[in-house]
C-alpha positions in Angstrom: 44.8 -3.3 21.9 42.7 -6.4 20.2 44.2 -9.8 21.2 45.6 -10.8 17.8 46.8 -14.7 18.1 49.3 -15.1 14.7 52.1 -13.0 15.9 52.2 -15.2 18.7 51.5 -18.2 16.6 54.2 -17.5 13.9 57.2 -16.1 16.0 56.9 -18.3 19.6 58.1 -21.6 17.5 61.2 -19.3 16.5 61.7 -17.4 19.6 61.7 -21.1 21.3 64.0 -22.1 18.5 66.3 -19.6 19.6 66.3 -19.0 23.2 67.2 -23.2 23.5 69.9 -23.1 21.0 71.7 -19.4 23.1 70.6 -21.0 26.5 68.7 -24.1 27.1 65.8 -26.1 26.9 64.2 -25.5 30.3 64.6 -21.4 29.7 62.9 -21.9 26.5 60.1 -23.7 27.9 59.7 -21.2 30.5 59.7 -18.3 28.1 57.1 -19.1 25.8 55.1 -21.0 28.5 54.7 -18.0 30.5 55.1 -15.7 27.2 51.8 -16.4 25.8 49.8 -14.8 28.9 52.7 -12.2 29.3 51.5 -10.7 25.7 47.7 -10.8 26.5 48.3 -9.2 29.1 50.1 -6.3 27.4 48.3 -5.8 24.7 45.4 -5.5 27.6 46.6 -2.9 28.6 48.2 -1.1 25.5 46.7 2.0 23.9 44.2 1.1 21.0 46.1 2.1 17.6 43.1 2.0 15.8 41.3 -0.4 13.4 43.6 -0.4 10.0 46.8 1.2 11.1 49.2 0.4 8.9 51.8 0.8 11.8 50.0 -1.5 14.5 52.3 -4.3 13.2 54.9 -3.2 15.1 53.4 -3.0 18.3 52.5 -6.4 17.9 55.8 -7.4 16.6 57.2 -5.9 20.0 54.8 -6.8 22.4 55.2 -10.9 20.8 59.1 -10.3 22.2 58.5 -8.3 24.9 55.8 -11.1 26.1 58.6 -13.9 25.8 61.3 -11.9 27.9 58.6 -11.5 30.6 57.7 -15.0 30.5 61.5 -15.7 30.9 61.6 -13.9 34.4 63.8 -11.4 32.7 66.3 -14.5 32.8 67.1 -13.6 29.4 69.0 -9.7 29.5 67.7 -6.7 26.9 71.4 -7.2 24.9 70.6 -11.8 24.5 66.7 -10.4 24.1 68.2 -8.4 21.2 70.1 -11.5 19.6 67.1 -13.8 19.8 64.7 -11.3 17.8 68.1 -10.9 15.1 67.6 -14.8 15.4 63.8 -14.9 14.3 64.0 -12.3 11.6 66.9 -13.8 10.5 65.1 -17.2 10.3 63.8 -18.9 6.5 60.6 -18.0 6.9 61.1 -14.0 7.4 64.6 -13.7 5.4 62.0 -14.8 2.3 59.3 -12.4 3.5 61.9 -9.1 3.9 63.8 -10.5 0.9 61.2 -10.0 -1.5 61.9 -6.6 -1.1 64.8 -4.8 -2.1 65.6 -1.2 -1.8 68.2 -0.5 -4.2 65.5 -1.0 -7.0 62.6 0.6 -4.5 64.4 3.1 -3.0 61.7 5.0 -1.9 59.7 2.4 -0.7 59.6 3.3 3.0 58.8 6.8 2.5 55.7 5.8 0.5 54.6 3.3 3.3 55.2 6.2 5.9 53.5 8.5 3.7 50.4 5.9 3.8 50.6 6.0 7.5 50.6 9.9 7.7 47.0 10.1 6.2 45.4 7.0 8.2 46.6 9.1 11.1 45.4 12.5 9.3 41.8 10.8 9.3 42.0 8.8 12.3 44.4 10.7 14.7 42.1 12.6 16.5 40.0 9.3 17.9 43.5 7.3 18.5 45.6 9.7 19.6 48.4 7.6 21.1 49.9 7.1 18.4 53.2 7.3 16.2 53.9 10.9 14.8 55.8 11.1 11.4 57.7 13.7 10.3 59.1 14.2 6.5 62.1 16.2 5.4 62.7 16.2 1.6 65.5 18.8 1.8 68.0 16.6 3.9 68.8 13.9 1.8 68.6 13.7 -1.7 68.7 9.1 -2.2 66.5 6.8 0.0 63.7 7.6 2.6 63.7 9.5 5.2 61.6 10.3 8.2 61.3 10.5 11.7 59.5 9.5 14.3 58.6 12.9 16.9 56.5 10.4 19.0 56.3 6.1 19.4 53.4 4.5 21.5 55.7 1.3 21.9 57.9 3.6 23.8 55.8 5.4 25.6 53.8 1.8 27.0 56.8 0.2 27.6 58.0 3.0 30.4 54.4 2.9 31.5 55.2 -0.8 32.2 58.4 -0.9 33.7 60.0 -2.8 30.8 61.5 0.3 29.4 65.3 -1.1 29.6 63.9 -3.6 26.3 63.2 -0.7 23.8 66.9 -0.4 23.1 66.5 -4.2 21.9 63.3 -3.6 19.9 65.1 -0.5 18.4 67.8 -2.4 16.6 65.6 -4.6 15.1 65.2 -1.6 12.3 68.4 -2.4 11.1 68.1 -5.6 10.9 64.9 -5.8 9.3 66.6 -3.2 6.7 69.1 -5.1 5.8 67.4 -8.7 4.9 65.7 -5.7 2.4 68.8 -5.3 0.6 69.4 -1.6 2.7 71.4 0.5 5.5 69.6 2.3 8.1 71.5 5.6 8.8 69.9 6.4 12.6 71.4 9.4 14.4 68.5 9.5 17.7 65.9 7.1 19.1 63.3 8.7 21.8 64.3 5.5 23.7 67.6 6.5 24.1 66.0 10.0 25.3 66.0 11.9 22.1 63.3 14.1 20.6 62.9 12.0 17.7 63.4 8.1 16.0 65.1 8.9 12.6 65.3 7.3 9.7 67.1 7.4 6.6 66.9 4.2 4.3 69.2 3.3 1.4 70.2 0.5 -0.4 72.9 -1.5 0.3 74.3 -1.1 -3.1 74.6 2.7 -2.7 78.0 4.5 -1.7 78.3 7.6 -0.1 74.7 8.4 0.0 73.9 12.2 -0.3 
């Protein structure tokens, strides 16, 4: 993948923030001292996504972590890893971002973004293969998004790298991230957890008993 400076930029302040307030300062020196060269390096060797992927985002957004628990020495385990990313997306600057969504009066909101990923990969699937394929079921659930996920490239290069044990981490950020968006993730399987598919159904917080 493309070296892309501003994730790195934007979250290593908050990931710093973090890892010093759950451990200490010297740990959080360490992390994002060593962190920086950890994420080149991944995104080095990652899979190209392709120019305009709507869903590259998220590699970066993983690989930005993943880079600062390398650059820790792994000193930091998958389950603290998991708090500090809660910690930065909880932070001002993203709870504003997420926040100026909310799904109870966009309730379809994700399945249109997905939907906008389905045809990028339609056109450019075939030259960027490695990539995340979507699946869309309109017959299961009646409120919300849903969709699934039949294959993740942030999955696959993180078993290719030995740092497989962090996907559980970089899973539960969904629900976070969800949730600063005024919604509930209902999630049955994750491929990292060895499933066939990532699944996601999406529905406002203000919404009981979902059908």
């Amino acid at each position: 993948m493309k070296y892309v400076g501003f994730y790195w930029t934007v979250f290593a302040p908050l990931m710093k923030k973090s890892i010093r307030k759950r451990f200490n300062q010297e740990l959080a020196d360490q992390a994002i001292r060593h962190g920086k060269a950890e994420y080149r390096g991944l995104l080095s060797r990652a899979d190209d996504l392709g120019p305009g992927n709507p869903m590259a985002q998220n590699a970066y957004f993983a690989y930005v972590f993943a880079g600062a628990w390398l650059g820790s020495g792994k000193k930091i385990t998958p389950d603290e890893m998991a708090l500090v990313m809660t910690d930065v997306l909880e932070s001002s600057l993203l709870r504003m971002i997420f926040g100026m969504t909310d799904l109870n009066k966009t309730p379809k909101k994700w399945e249109h973004d997905m939907r906008k990923y389905e045809a990028w990969y339609k056109a450019h699937g075939k030259d960027y293969p490695v990539n995340w394929v979507v699946r869309f079921d309109e017959t299961l659930h009646q409120e919300g998004s849903y969709y699934c996920f039949t294959r993740c490239p942030i999955c696959e290069f993180c078993r290719r790298e030995g740092i497989s044990e962090l996907m559980p981490a970089l899973c539960s950020t969904d629900e976070v991230m969800f949730r600063l968006q005024h919604g509930k993730l209902h999630r049955e399987h994750t491929i990292a957890n060895g499933d066939g598919v990532c699944d996601y159904w999406i529905v406002g917080d203000q919404v009981n008993n979902p059908i």
